[in-house]
TORFI-212457 format. One record per atom (N, C-alpha, C): atom name; chain; residue in three letters; x, y, z. Coordinates in steps of 0.1 Angstrom, whole numbers, always signed. Atoms other than C-alpha are relative to their C-alpha. Example, Ala and Ser with C-alpha at 12.3 -4.5 7.8 and 13.67 -1.06 7.14 Angstrom:
+------+-------+-----+-------+-------+-------+
! atom ! chain ! res !    px !    py !    pz !
+------+-------+-----+-------+-------+-------+
!    N !     A ! ala !    +9 !   -12 !    +0 !
!   CA !     A ! ala !  +123 !   -45 !   +78 !
!    C !     A ! ala !    +9 !   +12 !    +0 !
!    N !     A ! ser !    -9 !   -11 !    +0 !
!   CA !     A ! ser !  +137 !   -11 !   +71 !
!    C !     A ! ser !    -8 !   +11 !    +8 !
+------+-------+-----+-------+-------+-------+
# end
This chain:
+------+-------+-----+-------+-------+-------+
! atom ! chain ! res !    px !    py !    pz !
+------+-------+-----+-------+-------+-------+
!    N !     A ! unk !    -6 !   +13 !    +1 !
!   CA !     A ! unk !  +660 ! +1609 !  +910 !
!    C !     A ! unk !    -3 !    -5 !   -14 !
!    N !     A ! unk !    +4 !    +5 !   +11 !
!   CA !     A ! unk !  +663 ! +1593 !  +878 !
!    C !     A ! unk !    -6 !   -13 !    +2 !
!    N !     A ! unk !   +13 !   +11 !    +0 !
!   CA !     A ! unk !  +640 ! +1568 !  +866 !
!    C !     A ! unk !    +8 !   -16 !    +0 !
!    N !     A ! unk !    -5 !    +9 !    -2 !
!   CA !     A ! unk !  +649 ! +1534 !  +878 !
!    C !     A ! unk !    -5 !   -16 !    -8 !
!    N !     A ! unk !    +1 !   +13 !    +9 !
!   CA !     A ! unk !  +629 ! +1511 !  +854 !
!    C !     A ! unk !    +3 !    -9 !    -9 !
!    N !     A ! unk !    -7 !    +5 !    +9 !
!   CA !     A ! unk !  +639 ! +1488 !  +835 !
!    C !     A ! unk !    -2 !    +2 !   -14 !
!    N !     A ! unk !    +3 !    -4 !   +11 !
!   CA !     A ! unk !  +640 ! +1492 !  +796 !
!    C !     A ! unk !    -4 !    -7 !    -5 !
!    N !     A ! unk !    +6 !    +7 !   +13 !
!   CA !     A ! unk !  +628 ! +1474 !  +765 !
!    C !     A ! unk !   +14 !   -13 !    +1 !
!    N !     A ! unk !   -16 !    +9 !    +4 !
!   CA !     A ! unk !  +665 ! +1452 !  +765 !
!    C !     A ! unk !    -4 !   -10 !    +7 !
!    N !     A ! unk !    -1 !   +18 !    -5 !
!   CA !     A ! unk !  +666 ! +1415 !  +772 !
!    C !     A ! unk !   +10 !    +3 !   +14 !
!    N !     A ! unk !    -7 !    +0 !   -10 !
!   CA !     A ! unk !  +674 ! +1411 !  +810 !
!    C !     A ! unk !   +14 !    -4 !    +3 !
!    N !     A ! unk !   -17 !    +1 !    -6 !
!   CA !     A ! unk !  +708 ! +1409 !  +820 !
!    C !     A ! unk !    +0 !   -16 !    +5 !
!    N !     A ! unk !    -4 !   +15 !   -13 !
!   CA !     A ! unk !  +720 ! +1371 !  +835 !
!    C !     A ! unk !    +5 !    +2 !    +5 !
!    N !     A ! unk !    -5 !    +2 !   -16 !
!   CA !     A ! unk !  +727 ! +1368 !  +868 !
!    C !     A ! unk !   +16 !    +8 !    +2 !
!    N !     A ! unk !   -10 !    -2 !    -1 !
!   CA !     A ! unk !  +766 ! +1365 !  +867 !
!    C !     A ! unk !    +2 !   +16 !    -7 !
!    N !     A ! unk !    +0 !   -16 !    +3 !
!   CA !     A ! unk !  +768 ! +1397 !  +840 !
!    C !     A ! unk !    -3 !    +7 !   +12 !
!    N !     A ! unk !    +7 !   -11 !   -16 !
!   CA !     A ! unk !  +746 ! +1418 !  +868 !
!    C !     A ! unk !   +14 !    +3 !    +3 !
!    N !     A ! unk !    -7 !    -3 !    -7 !
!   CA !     A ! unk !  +770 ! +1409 !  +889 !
!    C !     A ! unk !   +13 !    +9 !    +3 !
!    N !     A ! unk !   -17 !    -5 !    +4 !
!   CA !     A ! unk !  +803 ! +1416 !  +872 !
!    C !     A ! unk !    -6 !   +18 !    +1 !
!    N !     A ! unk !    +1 !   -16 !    +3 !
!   CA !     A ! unk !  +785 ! +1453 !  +867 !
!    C !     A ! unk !    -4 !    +5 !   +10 !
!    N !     A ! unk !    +1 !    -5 !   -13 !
!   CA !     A ! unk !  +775 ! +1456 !  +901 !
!    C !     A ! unk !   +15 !    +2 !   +11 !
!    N !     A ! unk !   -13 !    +0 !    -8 !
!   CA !     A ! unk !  +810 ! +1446 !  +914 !
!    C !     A ! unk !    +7 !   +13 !    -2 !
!    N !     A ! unk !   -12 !   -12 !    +8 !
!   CA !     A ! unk !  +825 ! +1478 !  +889 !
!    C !     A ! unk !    -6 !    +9 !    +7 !
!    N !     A ! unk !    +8 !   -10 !    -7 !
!   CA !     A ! unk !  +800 ! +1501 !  +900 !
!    C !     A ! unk !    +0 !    +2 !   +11 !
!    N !     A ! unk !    +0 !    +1 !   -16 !
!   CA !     A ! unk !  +800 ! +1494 !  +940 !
!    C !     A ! unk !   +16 !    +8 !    +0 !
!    N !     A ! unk !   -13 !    -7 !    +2 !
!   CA !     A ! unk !  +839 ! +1500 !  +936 !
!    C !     A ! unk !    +6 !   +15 !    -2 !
!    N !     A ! unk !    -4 !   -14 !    +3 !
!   CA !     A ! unk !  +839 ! +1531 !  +917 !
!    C !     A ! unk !    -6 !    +6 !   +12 !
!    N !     A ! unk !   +14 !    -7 !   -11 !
!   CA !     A ! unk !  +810 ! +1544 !  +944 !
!    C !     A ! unk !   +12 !    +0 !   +14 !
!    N !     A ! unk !    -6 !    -3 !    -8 !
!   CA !     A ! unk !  +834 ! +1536 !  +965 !
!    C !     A ! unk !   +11 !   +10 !    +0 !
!    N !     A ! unk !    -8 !   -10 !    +0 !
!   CA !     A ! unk !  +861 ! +1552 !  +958 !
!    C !     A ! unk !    +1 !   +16 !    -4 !
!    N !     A ! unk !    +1 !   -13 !    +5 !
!   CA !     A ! unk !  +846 ! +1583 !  +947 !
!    C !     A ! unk !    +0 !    +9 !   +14 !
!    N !     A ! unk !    +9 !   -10 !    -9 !
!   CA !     A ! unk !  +839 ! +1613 !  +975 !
!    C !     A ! unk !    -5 !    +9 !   -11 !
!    N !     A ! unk !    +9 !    -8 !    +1 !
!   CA !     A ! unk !  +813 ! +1629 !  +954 !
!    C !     A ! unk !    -9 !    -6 !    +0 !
!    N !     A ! unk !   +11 !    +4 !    +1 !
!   CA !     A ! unk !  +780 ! +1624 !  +961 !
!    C !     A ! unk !    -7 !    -2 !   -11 !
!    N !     A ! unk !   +12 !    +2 !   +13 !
!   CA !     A ! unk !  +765 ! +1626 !  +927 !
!    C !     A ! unk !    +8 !   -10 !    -7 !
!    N !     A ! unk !    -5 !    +8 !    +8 !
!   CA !     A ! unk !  +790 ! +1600 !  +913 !
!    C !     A ! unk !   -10 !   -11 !    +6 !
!    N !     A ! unk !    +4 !    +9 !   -11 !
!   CA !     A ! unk !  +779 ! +1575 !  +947 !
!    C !     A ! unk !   -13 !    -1 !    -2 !
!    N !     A ! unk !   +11 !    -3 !    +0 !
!   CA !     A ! unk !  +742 ! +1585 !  +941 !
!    C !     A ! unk !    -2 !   -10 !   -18 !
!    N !     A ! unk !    +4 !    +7 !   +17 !
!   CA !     A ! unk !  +743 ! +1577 !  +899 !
!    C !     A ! unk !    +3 !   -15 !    +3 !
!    N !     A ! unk !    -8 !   +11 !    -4 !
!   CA !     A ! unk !  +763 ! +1543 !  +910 !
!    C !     A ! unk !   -11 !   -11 !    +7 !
!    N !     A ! unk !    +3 !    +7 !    -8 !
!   CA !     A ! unk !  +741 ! +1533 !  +935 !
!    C !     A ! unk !   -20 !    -5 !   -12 !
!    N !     A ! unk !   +11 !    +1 !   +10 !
!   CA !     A ! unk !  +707 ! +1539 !  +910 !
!    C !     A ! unk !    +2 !    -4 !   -15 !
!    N !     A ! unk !    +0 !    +8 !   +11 !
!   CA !     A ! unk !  +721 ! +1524 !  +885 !
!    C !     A ! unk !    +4 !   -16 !    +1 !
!    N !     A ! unk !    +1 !   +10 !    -3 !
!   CA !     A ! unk !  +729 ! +1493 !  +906 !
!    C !     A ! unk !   -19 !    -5 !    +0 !
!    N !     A ! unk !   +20 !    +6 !    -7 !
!   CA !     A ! unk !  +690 ! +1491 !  +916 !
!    C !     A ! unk !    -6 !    -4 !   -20 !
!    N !     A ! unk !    +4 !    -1 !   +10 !
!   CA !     A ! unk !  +683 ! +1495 !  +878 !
!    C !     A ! unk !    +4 !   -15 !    -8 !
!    N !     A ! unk !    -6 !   +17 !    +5 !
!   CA !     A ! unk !  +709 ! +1461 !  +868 !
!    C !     A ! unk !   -12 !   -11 !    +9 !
!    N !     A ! unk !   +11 !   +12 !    -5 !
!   CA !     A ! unk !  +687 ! +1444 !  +895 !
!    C !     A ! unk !    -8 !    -2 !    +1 !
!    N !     A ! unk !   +15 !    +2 !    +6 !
!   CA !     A ! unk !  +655 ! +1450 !  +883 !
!    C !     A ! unk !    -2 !    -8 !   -11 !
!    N !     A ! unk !    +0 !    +5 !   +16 !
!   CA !     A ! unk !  +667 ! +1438 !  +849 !
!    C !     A ! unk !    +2 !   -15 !    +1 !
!    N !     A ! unk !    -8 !   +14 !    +0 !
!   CA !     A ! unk !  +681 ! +1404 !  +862 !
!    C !     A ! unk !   -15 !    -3 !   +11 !
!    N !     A ! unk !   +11 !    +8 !   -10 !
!   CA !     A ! unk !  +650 ! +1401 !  +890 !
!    C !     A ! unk !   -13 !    -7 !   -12 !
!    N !     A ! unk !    +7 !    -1 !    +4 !
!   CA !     A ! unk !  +624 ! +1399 !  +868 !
!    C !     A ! unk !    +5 !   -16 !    -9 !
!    N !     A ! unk !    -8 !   +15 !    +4 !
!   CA !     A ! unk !  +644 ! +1367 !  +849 !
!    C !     A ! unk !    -3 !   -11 !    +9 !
!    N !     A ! unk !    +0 !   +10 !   -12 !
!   CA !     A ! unk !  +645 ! +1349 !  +878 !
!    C !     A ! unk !   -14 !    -3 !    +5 !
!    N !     A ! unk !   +14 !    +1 !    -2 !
!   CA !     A ! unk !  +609 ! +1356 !  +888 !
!    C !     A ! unk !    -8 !    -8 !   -12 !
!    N !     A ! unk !    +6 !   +10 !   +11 !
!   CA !     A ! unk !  +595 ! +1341 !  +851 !
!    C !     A ! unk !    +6 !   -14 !    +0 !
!    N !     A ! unk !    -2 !   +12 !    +1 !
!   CA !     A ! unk !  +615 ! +1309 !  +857 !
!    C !     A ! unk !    +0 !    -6 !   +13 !
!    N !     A ! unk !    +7 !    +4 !    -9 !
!   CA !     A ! unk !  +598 ! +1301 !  +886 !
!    C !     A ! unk !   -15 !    -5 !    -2 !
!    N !     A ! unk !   +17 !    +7 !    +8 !
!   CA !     A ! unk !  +566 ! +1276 !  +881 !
!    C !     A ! unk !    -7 !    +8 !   +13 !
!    N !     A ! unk !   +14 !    -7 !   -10 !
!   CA !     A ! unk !  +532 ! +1288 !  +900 !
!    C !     A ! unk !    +1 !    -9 !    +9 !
!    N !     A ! unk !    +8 !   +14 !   -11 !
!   CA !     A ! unk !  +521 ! +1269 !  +934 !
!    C !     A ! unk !   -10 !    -3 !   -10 !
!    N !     A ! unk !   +12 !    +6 !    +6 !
!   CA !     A ! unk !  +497 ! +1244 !  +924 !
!    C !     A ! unk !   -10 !    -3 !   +13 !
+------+-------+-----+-------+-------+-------+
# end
């Protein structure tokens, strides 16, 4: 499995993600090979690591 961490790059916003998860889901769909559906699906998890981690830092602490 390739490596799903995120890189050195400034996280993706939200909407972006999305737009790249909507292209990807699609192609995954319409593919029948498994290694396209497989690359597709691990490189969705990889946009959403990049965009979670955003979301997580602009969040204050409990007090």
């Amino acid at each position: 499995m390739s490596d799903t961490k995120p890189t050195g790059e400034p996280p993706l916003e939200p909407k972006e993600a999305l737009v790249d998860i909507r292209t990807l889901a699609r192609v995954a769909l319409q593919s029948g090979d498994m290694a396209v559906m497989q690359r597709d699906l691990e490189t969705i998890l990889t946009i959403a690591e990049m965009v979670l981690p955003l979301r997580k830092q602009s969040q204050t602490p409990p007090e």
